[in-house]
PABA-510754 format. One line per 10 residues: number of its first residue (from 0); their letters; for each residue z, x, y of C-alpha. Coordinates in Angstrom, 3 decimals. Example, Ala and Ser with C-alpha at 12.3 -4.5 7.8 and 13.67 -1.06 7.14 Angstrom:
0) AS) 7.800 12.300 -4.500  7.140 13.670 -1.060 $
//
This chain:
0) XXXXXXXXXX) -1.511 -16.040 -27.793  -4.021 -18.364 -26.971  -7.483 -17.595 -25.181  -6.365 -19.593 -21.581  -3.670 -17.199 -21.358  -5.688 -14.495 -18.957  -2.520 -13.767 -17.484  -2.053 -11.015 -19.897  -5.780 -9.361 -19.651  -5.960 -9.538 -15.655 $
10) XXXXXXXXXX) -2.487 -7.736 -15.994  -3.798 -4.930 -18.128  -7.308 -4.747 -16.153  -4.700 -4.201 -12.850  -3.054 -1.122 -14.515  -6.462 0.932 -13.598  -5.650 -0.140 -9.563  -1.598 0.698 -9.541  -0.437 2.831 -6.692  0.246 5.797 -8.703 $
20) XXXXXXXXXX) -1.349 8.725 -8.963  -3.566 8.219 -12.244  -7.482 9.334 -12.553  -9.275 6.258 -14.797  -12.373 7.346 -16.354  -15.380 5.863 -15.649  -13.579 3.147 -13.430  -15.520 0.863 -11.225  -13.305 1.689 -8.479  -13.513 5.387 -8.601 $
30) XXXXXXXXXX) -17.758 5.237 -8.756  -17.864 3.191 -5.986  -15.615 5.964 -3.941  -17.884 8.703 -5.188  -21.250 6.553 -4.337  -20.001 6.246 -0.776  -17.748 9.384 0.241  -16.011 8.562 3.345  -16.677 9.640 6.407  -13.740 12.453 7.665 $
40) XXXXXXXXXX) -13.525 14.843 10.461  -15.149 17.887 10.512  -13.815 20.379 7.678  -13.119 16.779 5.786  -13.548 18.369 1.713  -13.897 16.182 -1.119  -12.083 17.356 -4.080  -12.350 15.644 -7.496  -9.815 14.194 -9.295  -7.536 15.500 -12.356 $
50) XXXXXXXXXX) -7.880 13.142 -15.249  -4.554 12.530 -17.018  -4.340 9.126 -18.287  -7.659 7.046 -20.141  -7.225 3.110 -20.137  -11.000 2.310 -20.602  -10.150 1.441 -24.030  -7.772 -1.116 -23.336  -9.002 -4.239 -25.420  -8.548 -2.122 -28.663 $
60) XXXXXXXXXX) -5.193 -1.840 -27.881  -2.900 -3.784 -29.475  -0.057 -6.276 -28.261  2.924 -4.058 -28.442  1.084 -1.226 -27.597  -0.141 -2.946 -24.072  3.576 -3.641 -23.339  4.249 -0.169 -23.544  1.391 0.522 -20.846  3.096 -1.880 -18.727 $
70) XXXXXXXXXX) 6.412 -0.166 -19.599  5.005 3.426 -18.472  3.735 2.381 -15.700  6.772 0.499 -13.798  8.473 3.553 -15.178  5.670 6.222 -13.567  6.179 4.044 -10.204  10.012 5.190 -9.799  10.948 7.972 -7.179  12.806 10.058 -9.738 $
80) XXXXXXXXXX) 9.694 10.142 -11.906  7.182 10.224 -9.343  8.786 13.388 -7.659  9.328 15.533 -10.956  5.671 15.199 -11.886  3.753 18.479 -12.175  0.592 17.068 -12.202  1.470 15.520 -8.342  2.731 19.247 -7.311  -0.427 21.020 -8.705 $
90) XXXXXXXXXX) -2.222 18.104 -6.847  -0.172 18.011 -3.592  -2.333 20.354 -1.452  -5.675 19.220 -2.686  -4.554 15.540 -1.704  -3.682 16.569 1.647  -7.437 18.428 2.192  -9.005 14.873 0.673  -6.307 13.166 3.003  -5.177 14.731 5.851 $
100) XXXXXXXXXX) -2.331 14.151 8.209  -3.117 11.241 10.663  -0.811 13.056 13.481  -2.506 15.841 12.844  -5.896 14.187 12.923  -5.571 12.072 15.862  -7.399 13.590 18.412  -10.081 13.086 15.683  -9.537 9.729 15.523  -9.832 9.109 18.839 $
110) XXXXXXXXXX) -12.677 10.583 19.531  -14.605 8.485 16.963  -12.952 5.165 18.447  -14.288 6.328 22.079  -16.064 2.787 23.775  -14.469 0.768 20.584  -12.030 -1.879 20.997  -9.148 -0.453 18.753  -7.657 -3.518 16.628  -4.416 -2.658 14.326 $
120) XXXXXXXXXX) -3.267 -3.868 11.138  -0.008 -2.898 9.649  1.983 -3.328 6.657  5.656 -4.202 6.875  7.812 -2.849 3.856  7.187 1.131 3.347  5.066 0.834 6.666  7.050 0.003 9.745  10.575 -0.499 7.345  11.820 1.866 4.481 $
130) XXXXXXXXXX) 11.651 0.797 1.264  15.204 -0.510 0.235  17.140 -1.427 -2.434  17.538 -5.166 -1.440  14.306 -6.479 -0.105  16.103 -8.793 2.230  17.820 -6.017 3.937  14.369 -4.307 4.409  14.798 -4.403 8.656  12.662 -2.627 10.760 $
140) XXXXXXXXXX) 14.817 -0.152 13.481  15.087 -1.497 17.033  12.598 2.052 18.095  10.386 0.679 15.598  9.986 -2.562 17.180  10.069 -1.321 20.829  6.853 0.554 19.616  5.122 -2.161 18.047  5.560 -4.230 20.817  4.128 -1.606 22.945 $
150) XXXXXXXXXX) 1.187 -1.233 20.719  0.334 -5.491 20.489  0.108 -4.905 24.440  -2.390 -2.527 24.186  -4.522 -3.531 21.182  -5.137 -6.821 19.085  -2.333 -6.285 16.274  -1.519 -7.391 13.030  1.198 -7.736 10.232  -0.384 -8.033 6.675 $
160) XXXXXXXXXX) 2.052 -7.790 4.261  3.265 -9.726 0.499  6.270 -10.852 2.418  6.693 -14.688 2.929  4.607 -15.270 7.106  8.268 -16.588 7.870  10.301 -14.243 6.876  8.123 -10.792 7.957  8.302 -13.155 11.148  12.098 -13.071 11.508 $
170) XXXXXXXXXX) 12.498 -9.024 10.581  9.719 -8.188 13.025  10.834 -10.847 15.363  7.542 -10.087 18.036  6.065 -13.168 18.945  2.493 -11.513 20.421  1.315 -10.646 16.731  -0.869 -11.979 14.143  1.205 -12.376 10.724  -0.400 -12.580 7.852 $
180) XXXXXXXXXX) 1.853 -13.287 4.742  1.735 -14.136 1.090  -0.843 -11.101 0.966  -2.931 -12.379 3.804  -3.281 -15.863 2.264  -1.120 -17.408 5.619  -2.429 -16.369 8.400  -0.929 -17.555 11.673  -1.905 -15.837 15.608  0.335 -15.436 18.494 $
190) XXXXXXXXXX) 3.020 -17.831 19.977  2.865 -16.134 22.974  2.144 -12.965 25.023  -1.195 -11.304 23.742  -4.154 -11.623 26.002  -6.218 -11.468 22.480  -4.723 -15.135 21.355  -7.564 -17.628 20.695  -6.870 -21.699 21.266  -3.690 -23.243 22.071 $
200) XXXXXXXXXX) -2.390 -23.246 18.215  -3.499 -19.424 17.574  -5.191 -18.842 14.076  -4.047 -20.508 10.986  -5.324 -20.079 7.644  -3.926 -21.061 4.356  -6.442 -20.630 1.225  -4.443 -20.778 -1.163  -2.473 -24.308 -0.375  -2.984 -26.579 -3.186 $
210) XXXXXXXXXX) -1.156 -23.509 -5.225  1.873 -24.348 -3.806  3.279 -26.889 -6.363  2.485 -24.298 -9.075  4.185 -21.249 -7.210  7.330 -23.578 -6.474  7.742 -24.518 -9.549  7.114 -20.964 -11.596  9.568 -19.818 -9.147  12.646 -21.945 -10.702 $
220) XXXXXXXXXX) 11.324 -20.830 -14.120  11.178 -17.785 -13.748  14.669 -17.202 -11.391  16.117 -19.208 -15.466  14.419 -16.826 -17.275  15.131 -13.381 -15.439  18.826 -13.845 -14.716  19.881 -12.417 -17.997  18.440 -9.103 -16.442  20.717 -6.871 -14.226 $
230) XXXXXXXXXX) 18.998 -5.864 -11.214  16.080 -8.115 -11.137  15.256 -10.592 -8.012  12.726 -13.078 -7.968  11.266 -13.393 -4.496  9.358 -16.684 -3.066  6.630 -15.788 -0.816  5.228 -19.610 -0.175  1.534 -18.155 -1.925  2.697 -16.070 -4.120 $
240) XXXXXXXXXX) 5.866 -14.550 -5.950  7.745 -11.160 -6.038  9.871 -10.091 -9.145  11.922 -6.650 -8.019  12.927 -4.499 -10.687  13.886 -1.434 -8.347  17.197 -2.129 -9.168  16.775 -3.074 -13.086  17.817 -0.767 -15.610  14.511 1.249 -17.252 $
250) XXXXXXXXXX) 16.194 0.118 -21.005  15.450 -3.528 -19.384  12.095 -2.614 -17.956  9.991 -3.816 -20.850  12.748 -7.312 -21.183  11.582 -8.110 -17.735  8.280 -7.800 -18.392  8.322 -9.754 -21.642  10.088 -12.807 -19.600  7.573 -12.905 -16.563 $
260) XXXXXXXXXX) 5.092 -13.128 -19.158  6.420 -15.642 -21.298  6.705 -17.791 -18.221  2.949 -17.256 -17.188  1.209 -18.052 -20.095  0.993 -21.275 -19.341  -0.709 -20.682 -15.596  -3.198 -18.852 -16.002  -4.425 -19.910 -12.743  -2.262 -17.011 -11.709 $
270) XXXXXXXXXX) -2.577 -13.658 -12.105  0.234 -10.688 -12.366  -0.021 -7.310 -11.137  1.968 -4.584 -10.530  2.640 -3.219 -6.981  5.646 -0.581 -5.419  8.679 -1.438 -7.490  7.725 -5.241 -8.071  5.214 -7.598 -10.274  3.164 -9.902 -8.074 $
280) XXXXXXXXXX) 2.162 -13.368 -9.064  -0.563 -13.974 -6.749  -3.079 -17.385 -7.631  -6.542 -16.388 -8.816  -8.640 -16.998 -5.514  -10.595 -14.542 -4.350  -8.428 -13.664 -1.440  -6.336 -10.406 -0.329  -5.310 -8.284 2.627  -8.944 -6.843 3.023 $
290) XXXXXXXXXX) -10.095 -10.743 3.243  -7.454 -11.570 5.779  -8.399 -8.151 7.663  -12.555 -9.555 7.364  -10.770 -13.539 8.562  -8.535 -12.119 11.794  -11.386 -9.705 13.141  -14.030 -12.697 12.997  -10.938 -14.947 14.775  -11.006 -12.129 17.559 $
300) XXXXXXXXXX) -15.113 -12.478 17.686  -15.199 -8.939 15.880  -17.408 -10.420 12.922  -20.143 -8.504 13.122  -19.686 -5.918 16.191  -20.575 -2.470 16.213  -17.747 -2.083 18.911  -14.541 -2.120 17.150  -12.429 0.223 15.463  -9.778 -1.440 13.042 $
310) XXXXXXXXXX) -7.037 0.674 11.567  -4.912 -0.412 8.860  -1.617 1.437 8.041  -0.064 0.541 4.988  1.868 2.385 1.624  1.133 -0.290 -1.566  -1.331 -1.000 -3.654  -2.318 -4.431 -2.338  -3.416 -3.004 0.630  -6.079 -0.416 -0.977 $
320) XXXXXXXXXX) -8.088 -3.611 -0.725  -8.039 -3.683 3.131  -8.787 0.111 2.867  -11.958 -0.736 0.325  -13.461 -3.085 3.195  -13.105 -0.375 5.864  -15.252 2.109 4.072  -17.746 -1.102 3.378  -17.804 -2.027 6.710  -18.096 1.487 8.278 $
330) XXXXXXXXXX) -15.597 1.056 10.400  -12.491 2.303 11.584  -9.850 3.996 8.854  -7.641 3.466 6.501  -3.980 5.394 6.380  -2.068 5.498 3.275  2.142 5.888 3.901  3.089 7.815 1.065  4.947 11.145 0.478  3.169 11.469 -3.147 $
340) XXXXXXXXXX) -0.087 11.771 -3.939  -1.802 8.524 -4.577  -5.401 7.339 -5.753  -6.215 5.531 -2.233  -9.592 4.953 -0.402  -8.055 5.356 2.853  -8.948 8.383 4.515  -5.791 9.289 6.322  -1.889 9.491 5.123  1.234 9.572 7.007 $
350) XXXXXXXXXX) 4.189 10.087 4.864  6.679 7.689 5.909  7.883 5.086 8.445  9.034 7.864 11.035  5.744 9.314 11.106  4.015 5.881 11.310  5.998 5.079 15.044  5.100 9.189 15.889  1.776 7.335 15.364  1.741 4.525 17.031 $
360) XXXXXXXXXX) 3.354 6.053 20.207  0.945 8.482 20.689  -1.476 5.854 20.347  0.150 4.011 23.102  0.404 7.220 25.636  -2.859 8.039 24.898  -3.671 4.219 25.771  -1.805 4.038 29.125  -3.884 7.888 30.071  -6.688 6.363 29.542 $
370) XXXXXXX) -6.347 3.001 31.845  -4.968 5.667 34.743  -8.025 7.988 34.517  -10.012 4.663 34.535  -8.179 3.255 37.586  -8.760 6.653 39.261  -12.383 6.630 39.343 $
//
């Protein structure tokens, strides 16, 4: 291996972030949590977390034995596992007190969002669709979308998701939102129909553009190279690249990894990391769904106002970095979808894309009571 090759260390230094329920000692991400506890509703209790699984030592660990980490971990990401796990039933009601229930927080949450302009960002897949077998059959219900669209009237609302801006465009199919896709490196405002919409063309952004070459053509490598594995699908997002293994065999688990990799070592201006069911290739600018959240509320002149209240709904990994900039910015909350435990910053959960629309209608209602008192005084 030669010393460009970062793909491979970035990879491993990811492990410590995965949407799974592991404790990492002494992990930067953990201290900054516990230097800044977030803020919760009254009877909010912080509990401390069960440590079951040290990676701080991971550069004396050896080549085969970092493929196994890899290994373990796609395999501690699968339902089955997931759901036997003791260590997430001894830790289920703990991670509800550190978590609670957004339905059954929201009068909570809207009292602390009282005189704030309420701005919404939402993942798609495990958010607003359920996670399926075939990621291009992931479709959102037709209640689903009736709601959403009744929530972009109300508030300034966004899609941030991994997905391709075009194709979470044609599930979703709503042309008054802000999509941001390729994990918020394309960014792209309303067509039509939101009173929030700023200029004629609506916001565009694209950081990552002169990556597009590269990501076109590690796509047709790697689509050679993985289709002598059952069950795996490699997935162009324009910015960045999705291999599924939800439906690949476990015994091929550690095969699949071994050909991504072999493929990457020779970009290592692109990084791989693991999120729900899938390895990302994502380039190595410093851009993710908390940076598109920061780049769409200073697009709706929210920059640096003490007036707004952003809430961002989502169930991967990825987004734990729009969560991260909510509890920077003081601002607003972050709700994890998820019916496991999870090491999240956000402060709320919901646990799956039913609860998320029981959600976001009752943010609606409570929208439309609040314009008729207002209209009655």
């Amino acid at each position: 291996m030669t010393k460009q090759n970062v793909v491979v260390s970035d990879a491993e230094a990811e492990i410590m972030n995965m949407a799974i329920s592991v404790a990492v000692s002494n992990s930067s991400i953990f201290t900054a949590v516990a230097e800044k506890p977030p803020v919760g509703p009254p009877g909010y209790i912080s509990i401390s977390r069960k440590r079951f699984m040290n990676l701080k030592n991971l550069d004396s660990i050896n080549g085969a034995e970092r493929i196994n980490s890899w290994v373990d971990s796609m395999r501690a990401s699968s339902p089955t596992h997931l759901k036997s796990s003791s260590f997430l039933k001894e830790d289920q009601s703990s991670w509800i007190l550190q978590h609670p229930s957004a339905l059954d927080m929201f009068e909570q949450i809207i009292d602390a969002s009282k005189g704030k302009q309420i701005v919404m960002f939402m993942d798609y897949d495990g958010t607003l669709s359920p996670i399926v077998e075939d990621p291009d059959r992931a479709f959102m219900s037709a209640a689903m979308r009736k709601t959403v669209k009744k929530v972009a009237r109300c508030f300034p609302t966004a899609i941030v998701s991994g997905r391709c801006r075009d194709k979470v465009y044609k599930f979703v199919r709503l042309a008054e939102l802000y999509y941001a896709g390729s994990h918020g490196m394309d960014i792209k405002g309303p067509a039509k129909g939101s009173k929030y919409k700023k200029g004629s063309q609506g916001v565009l952004c694209q950081p990552a553009s002169e990556f597009l070459p590269m990501i076109d053509e590690v796509y047709k490598l790697l689509v050679e190279k993985t289709k002598s594995t059952p069950g795996a699908k490699v997935e162009n997002n324009k910015f960045c690249l999705s291999v599924h293994f939800r439906c690949v065999d476990e015994k091929k688990w550690s095969e699949l990894f071994l050909q991504v990799r072999s493929v990457l070592k020779e970009y290592p201006k692109l990084r791989l990391t693991q999120g729900r069911k899938v390895l990302e290739i994502r380039p190595t600018i410093k851009w993710d769904k908390g940076k598109a959240l920061e780049f769409l509320l200073e697009s709706l002149g929210y920059a640096n106002c003490t007036n707004v209240f952003p809430v961002y709904i989502g169930d991967d990994r990825t987004d734990e970095d729009a969560f991260k900039i909510l509890r920077e910015r003081g601002q607003g909350f972050g709700i994890l979808v998820s019916k496991i435990p999870k090491e999240t910053t956000a402060t709320y959960s919901l646990q799956e894309p039913a609860e998320v629309m029981d959600f976001l209608q009752r943010l609606v209602e409570w929208k439309r009571q609040s314009i008729r008192a207002h209209s009655m005084l």
